[in-house]
C-alpha positions in Angstrom: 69.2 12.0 25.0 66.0 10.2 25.3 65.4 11.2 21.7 67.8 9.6 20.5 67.5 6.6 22.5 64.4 6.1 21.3 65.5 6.3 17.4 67.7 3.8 18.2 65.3 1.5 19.6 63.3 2.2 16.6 66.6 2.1 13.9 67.0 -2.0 16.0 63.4 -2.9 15.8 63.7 -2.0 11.7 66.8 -4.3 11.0 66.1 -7.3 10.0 66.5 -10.2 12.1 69.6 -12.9 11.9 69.6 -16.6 12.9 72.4 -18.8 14.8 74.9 -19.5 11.4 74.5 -15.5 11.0 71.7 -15.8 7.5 69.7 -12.5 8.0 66.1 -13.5 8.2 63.3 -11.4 6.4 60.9 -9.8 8.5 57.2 -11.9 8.0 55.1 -10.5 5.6 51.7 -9.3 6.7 48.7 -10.5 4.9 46.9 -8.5 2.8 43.2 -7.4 4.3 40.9 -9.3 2.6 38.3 -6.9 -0.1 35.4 -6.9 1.0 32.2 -7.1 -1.7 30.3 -3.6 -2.3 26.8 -4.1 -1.2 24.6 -4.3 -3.9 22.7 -0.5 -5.3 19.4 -1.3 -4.4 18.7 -0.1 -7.8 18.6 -3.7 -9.7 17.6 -3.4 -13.8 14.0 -3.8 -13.3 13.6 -1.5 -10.8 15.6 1.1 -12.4 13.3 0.9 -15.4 10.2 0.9 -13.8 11.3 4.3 -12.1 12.5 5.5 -15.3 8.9 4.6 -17.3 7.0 6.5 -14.2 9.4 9.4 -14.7 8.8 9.2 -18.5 5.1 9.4 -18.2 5.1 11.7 -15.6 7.2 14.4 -18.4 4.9 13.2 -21.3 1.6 13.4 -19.3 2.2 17.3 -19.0 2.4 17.3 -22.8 -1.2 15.3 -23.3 -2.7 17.8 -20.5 -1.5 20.9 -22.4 -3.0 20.0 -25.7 -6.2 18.6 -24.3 -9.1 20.3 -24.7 -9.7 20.8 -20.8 -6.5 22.5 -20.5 -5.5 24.4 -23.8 -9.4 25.2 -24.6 -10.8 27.2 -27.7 -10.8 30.7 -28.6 -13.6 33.0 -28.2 -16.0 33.0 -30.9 -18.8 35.6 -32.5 -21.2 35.0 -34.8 -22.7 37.1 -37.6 -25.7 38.3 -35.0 -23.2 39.8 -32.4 -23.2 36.8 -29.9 -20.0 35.6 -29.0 -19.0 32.8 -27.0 -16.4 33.1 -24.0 -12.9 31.2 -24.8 -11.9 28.3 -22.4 -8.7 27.0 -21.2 -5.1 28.4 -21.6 -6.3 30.1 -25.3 -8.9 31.5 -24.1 -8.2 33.2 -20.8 -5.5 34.2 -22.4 -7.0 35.3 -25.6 -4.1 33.4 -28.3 -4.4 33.1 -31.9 -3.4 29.5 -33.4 -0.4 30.4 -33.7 0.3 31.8 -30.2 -1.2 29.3 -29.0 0.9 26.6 -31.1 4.1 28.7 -29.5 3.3 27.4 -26.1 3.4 23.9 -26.8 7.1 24.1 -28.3 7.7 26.9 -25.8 9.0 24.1 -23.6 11.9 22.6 -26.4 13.5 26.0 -26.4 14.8 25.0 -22.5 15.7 21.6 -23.8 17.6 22.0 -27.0 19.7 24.5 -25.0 20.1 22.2 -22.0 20.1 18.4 -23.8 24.1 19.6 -25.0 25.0 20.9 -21.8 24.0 17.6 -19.7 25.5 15.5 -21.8 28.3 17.2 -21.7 28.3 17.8 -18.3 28.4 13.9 -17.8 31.6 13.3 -17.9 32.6 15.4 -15.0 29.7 15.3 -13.0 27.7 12.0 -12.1 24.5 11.3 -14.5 22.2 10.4 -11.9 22.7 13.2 -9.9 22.1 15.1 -13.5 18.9 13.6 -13.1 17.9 14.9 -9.9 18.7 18.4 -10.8 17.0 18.5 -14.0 14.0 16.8 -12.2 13.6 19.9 -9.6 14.0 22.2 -12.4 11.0 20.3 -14.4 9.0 20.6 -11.2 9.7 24.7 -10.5 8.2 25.1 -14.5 5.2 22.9 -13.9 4.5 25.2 -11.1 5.3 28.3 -12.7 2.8 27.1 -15.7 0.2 26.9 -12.9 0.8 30.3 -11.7 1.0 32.0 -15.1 -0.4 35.0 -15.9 -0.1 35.6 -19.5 1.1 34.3 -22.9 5.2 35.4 -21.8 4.7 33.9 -18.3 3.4 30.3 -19.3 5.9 30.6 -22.2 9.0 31.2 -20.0 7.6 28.2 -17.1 7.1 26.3 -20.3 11.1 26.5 -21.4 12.0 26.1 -17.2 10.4 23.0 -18.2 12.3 21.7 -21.1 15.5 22.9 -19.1 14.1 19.9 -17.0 13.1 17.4 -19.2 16.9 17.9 -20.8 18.7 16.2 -18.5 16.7 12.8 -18.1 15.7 12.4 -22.0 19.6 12.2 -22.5 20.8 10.1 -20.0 18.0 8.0 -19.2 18.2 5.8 -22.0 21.8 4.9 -21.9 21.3 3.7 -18.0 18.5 1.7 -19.2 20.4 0.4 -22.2 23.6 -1.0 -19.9 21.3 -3.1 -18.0 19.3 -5.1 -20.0 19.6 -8.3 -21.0 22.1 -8.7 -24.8 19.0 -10.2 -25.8 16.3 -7.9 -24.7 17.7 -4.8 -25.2 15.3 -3.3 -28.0 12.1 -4.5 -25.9 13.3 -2.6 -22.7 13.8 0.7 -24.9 10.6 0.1 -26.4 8.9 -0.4 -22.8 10.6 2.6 -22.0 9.1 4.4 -25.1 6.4 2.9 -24.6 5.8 5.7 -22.0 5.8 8.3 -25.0 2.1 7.7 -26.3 0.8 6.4 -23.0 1.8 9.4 -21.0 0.3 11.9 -24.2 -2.8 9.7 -23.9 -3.3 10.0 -20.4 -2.8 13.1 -20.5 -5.4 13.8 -22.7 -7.6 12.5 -20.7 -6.1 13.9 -17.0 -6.1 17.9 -18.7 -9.6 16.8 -20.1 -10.9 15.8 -16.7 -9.5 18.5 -14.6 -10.0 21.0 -16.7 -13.7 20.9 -17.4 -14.3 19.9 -13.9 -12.1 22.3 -12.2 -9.9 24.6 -13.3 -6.8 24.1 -15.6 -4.1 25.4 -13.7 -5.0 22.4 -11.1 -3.9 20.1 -14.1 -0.3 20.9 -13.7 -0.3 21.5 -9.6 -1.2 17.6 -9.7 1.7 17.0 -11.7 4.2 19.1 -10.0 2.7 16.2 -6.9 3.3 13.6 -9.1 7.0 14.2 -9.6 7.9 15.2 -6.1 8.9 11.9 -4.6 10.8 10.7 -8.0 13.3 14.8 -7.2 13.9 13.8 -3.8 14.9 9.8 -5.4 17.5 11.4 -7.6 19.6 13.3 -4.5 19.0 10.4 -1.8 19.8 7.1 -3.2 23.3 5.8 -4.1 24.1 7.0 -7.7 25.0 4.9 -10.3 27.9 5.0 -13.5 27.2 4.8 -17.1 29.2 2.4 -19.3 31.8 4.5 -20.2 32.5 6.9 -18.0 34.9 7.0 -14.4 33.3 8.1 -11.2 34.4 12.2 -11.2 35.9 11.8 -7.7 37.9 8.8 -8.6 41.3 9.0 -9.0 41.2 7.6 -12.6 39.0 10.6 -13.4 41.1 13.1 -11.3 44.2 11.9 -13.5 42.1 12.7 -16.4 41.4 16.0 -16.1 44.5 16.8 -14.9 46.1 15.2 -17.5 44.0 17.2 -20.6 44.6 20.1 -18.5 48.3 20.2 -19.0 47.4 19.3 -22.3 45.6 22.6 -22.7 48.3 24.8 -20.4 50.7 23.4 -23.1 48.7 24.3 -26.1 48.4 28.3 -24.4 52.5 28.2 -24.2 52.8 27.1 -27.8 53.3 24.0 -26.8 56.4 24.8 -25.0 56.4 22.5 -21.8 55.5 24.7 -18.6 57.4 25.0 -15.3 56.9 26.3 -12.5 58.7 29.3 -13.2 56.7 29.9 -15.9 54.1 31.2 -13.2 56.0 32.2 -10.8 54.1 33.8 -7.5 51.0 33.6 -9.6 50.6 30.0 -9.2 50.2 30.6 -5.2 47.0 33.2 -5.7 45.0 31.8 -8.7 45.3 28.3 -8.8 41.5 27.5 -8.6 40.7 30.2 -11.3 43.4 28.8 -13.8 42.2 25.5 -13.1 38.6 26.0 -13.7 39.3 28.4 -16.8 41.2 25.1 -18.3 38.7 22.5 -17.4 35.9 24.5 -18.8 38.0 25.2 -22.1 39.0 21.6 -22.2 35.1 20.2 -21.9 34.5 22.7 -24.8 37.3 21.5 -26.9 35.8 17.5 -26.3 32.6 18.7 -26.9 33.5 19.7 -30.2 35.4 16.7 -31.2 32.5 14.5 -29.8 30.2 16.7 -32.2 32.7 16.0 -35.2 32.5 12.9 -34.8 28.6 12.4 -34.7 28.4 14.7 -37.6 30.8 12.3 -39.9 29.1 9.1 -38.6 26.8 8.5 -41.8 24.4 5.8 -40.2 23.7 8.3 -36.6 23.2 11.1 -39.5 20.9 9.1 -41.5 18.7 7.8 -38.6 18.2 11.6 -37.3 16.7 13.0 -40.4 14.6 10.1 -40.6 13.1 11.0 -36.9 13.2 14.6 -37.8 10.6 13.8 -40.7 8.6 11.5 -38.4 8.7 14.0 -35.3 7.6 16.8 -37.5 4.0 15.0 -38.0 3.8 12.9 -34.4 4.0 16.5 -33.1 1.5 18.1 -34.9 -0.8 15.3 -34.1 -0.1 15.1 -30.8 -1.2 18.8 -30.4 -3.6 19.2 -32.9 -5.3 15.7 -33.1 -7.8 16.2 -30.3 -9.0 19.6 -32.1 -8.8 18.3 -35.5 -11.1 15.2 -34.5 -13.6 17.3 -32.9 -13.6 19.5 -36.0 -13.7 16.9 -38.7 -16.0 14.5 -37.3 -17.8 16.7 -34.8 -16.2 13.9 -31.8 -17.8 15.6 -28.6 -15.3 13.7 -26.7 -12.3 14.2 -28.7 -9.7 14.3 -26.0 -11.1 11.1 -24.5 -10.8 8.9 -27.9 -8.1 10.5 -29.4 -6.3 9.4 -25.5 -7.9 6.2 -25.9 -6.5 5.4 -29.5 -3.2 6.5 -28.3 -2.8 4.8 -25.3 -3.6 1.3 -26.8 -1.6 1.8 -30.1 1.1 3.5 -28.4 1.3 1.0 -25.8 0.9 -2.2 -28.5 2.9 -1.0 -31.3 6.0 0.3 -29.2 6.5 -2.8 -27.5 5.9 -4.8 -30.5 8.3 -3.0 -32.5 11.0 -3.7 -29.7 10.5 -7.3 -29.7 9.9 -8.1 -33.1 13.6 -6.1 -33.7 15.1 -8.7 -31.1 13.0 -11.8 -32.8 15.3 -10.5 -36.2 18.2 -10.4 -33.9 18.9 -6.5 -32.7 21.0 -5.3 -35.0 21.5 -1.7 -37.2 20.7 -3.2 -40.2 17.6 -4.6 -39.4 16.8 -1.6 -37.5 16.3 0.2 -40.6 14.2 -1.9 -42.2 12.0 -2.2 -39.4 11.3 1.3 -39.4 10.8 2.0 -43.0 8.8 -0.8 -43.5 6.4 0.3 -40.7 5.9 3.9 -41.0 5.6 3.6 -45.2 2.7 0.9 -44.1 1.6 2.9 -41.5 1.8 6.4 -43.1 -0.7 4.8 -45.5 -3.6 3.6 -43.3 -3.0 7.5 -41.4 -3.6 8.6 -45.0 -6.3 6.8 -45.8 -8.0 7.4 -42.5 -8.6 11.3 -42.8 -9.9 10.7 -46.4 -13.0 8.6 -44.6 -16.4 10.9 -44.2 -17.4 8.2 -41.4 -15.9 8.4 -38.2 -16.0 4.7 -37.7 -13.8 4.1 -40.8 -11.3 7.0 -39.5 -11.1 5.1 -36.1 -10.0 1.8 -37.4 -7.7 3.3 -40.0 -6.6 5.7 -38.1 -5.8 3.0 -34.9 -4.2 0.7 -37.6 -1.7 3.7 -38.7 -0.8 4.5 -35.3 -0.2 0.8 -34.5 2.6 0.8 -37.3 3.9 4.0 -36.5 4.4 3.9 -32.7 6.7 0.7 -33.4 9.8 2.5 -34.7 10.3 4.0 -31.2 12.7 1.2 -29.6 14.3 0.7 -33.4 15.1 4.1 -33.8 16.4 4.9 -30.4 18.4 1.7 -30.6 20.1 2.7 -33.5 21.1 5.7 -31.6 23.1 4.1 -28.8 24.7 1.4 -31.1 26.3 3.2 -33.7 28.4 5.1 -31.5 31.1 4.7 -29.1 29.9 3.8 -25.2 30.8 7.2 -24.0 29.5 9.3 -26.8 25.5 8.0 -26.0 24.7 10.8 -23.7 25.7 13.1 -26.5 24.0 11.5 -29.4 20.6 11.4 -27.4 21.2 14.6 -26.8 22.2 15.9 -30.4 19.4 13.5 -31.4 16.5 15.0 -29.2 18.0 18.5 -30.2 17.7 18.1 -33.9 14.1 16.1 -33.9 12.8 19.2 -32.0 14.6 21.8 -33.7 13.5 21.0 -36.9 10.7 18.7 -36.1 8.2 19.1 -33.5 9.0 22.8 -32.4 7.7 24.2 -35.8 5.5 21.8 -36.7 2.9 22.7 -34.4 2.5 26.5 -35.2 3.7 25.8 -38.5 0.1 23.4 -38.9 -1.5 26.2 -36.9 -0.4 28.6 -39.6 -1.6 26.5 -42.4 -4.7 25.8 -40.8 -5.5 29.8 -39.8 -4.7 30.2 -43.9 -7.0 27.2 -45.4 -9.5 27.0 -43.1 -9.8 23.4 -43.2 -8.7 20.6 -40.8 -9.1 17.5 -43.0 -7.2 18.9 -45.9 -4.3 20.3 -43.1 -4.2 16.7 -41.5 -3.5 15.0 -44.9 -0.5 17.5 -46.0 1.0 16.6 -42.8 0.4 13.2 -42.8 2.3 12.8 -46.3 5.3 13.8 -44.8 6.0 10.6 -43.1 6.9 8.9 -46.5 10.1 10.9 -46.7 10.9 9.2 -43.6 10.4 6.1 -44.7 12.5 6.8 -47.7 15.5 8.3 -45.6 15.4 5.1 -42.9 15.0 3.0 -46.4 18.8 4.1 -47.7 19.9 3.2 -43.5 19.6 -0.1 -44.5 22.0 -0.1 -47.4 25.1 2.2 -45.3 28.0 0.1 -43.6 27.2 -0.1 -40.0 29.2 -1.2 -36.7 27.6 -1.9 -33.3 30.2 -0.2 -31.0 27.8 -1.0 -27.6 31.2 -3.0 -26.9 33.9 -0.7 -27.6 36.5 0.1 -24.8 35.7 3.7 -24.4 38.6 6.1 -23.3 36.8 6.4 -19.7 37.0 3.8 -17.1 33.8 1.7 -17.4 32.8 1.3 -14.1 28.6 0.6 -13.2 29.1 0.4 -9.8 26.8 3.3 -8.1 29.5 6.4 -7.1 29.0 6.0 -3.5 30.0 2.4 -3.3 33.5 2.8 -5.7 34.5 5.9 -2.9 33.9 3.2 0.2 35.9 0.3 -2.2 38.9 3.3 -2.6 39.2 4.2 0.8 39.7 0.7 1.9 42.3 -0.5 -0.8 44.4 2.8 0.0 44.2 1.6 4.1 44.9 -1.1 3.1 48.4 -0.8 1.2 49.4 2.2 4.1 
């Protein structure tokens, strides 16, 4: 009885209300709470880039201290009376040819082209930055397994641990930088970012020069492995941010998403005969995680696939990879070899400490100056393309010319010149990269691109040079065969300029595009559903 006095208190306090002439009277609407503002990430566009270029350097410092002298040292040498000369360094502890030796410095973009896909890929269901923080620790565990090598096959497999690490921030890294700067700017905050290419080889050169002659090379990468500590523990703590592009993975936008390609794929299975819940019967009530994962990992295969289609068709993204193929083959070959080379041709007794020193200021100078001078043109594909044929035919030349000097002085300023030119295609290229492509696709196509510039570039250039160098037994004549190959890249960015090109940076992707960092768009959900309960 009191049960059902109360619903009937309850079914009278529900009805709505009726005034003296008998007009039934709405019950008052209550006021919506009011939204409140997400605090702002503490990550603001500066900030984010300058951890970003520290991180950058940090990844490209390890691969100035592995082909400094200090670090990857010389082989052990005999002359004709029977006196031999102990080997220093990585080559000669461990007793490598050239070409072994060449192996370990691509050892690491084995790790990477496998990984650069997968990341990119794994965007879209998982957060970026907390990509980031996971490819970070891995980097850190193969910096520290380099130190604790033992033999070629150990320091080669801590070398791929390492690209595995590298992977993930090389292909998402640049798209976060490229949502936040300025319309105007965006080149010359690439090539700051870039920038951190040649510096962090230079410094390198220097750092594995340093500590390897005054303590013991396997110190070199323990201080690195330090170095990038603080930046792992960055990428788990802080509030994680979204790429243009792309939903948060826990929002409910996202959630409908998957679910909504996963019916898409159950369908598909059936013959495209709709499924019901008959169709699995008691099943259903077992394995519903295992079905689900089997068709959300079948599904991010299938878009992987059409992503790659459409990367493969897209002339001008096609175009501006071979061109950096061409022009990566010989930056890594000089990056590796150049300290040796030096100190062979022109007897440099400090080799690693010019050769770092060139670098540094060119890189530095001509990166930034080629971002700039591409916004000064107004930062567009087209203009892209001539930037960067126009500066690595020019600067090809002076490279050229330099190694055909006898005096070192003349090599210096030639050489310096050459770099100059050449180091100013980084923000160009990598622009071209993120613009010709939808929002969402970025990830990907820095990805594809860093997969292909390696796989046919740097990884065989360097014991592909140590090849021809164990064959001809000459390092001037070895420098200027590689050096002629940047002409062909010239040529192939030349025809860019001439292909019908779109800037899709503004394209509605298929995702949500949401910037706001992951943690803060959770908080805004839970309110706005307490708030309509």
């Amino acid at each position: 009885m009191a049960m059902e006095k109360e619903e009937q208190t309850i079914a009278k306090e529900s009805k709505p209300c009726a005034d003296e002439k008998g007009m039934v009277l709405e019950p008052p609407k209550t006021a919506p709470t009011p939204r409140t503002a997400p605090t702002p990430s503490w990550f603001t566009p500066k900030r984010l880039l300058f951890i970003f270029c520290v991180i950058n350097l940090i990844n490209y410092l390890d691969r100035g201290a592995i082909a400094s002298n200090g670090v990857n040292g010389s082989q052990r040498t005999c002359n004709k009376s029977g006196s031999c000369t102990p080997g220093t360094g990585i080559q000669g502890q461990f007793n490598l040819s050239n070409f072994e030796d060449g192996v370990i410095s691509s050892a690491f973009m084995v790790g990477l082209l496998v990984a650069s896909p997968i990341f990119a890929t794994l965007a879209k269901s998982v957060n970026p930055f907390r990509l980031i923080g996971v490819g970070l620790s891995v980097w850190t565990v193969g910096v520290i397994g380099s130190a604790a090598s033992w033999n070629f096959w150990s320091i080669t497999i801590a070398r791929m641990l390492v690209g595995v690490g590298e992977a993930s921030f090389i292909s998402l890294a640049a798209p976060f930088i490229d949502d936040r700067a300025p319309a105007a700017q965006k080149t010359a905050w690439l090539g700051i970012f870039y920038m951190c290419i040649p510096t962090g080889y230079a410094i390198g050169y220097i750092y594995g020069g340093l500590v390897g002659d005054h303590f013991n090379w396997r110190y070199a990468f323990f201080g690195e492995a330090i170095l990038m500590f603080p930046f792992v523990v960055l990428g788990f703590i802080m509030k994680p941010l979204m790429l243009k592009g792309f939903a948060p993975a826990e929002s409910k936008k996202a959630l409908t998403q998957v679910e909504t390609a996963a019916s898409e794929e159950v369908e598909i299975g059936n013959g495209g005969a709709a499924s019901t819940k008959e169709d699995f019967g008691d099943k259903k009530k077992y394995k519903p995680a295992k079905v689900k994962g089997a068709i959300k990992s079948s599904n991010q295969f299938v878009r992987f696939m059409k992503d790659m289609k459409v990367l493969l068709l897209d002339k001008v993204y096609v175009t501006n990879v071979l061109g950096y193929v061409a022009y990566n083959f010989v930056i890594g070959a000089y990056s590796y070899w150049g300290p040796k080379a030096g100190k062979n041709i022109y007897n440099m007794s400090n080799a690693d400490m010019i050769f770092g020193g060139i670098t540094v200021v060119c890189g530095i100078l001509g990166t930034i100056t080629g971002g700039f001078v591409l916004d000064f043109m107004t930062n567009t594909i087209p203009n892209a393309f001539k930037l960067l044929s126009m500066t690595t035919f020019i600067g090809a030349a002076f490279c050229f010319g330099a190694f055909c000097f006898k005096s070192m002085y003349l090599f210096l300023a030639f050489f310096a010149v050459g770099e100059f030119l050449v180091f100013a295609t980084q923000g160009p290229v990598n622009f071209v990269c993120l613009h010709c492509v939808n929002p969402s696709l970025r990830p990907l196509s820095m990805a594809m691109c860093t997969v292909a510039t390696h796989l046919f570039g740097d990884v065989p250039s360097s014991p592909l040079v140590g090849v021809l160098q164990d064959h001809i037994h000459n390092w001037r004549e070895t420098a200027l065969i590689l050096t002629s190959i940047l002409f062909p890249a010239a040529g192939i960015w030349f025809i860019g300029v001439f292909l019908k090109s779109v800037d899709r940076f503004n394209e509605e992707s298929e995702h949500e595009v949401n910037r706001t960092p992951l943690l803060e768009s959770k908080t805004a959900e839970r309110k706005e559903s307490s708030a309509q309960s």
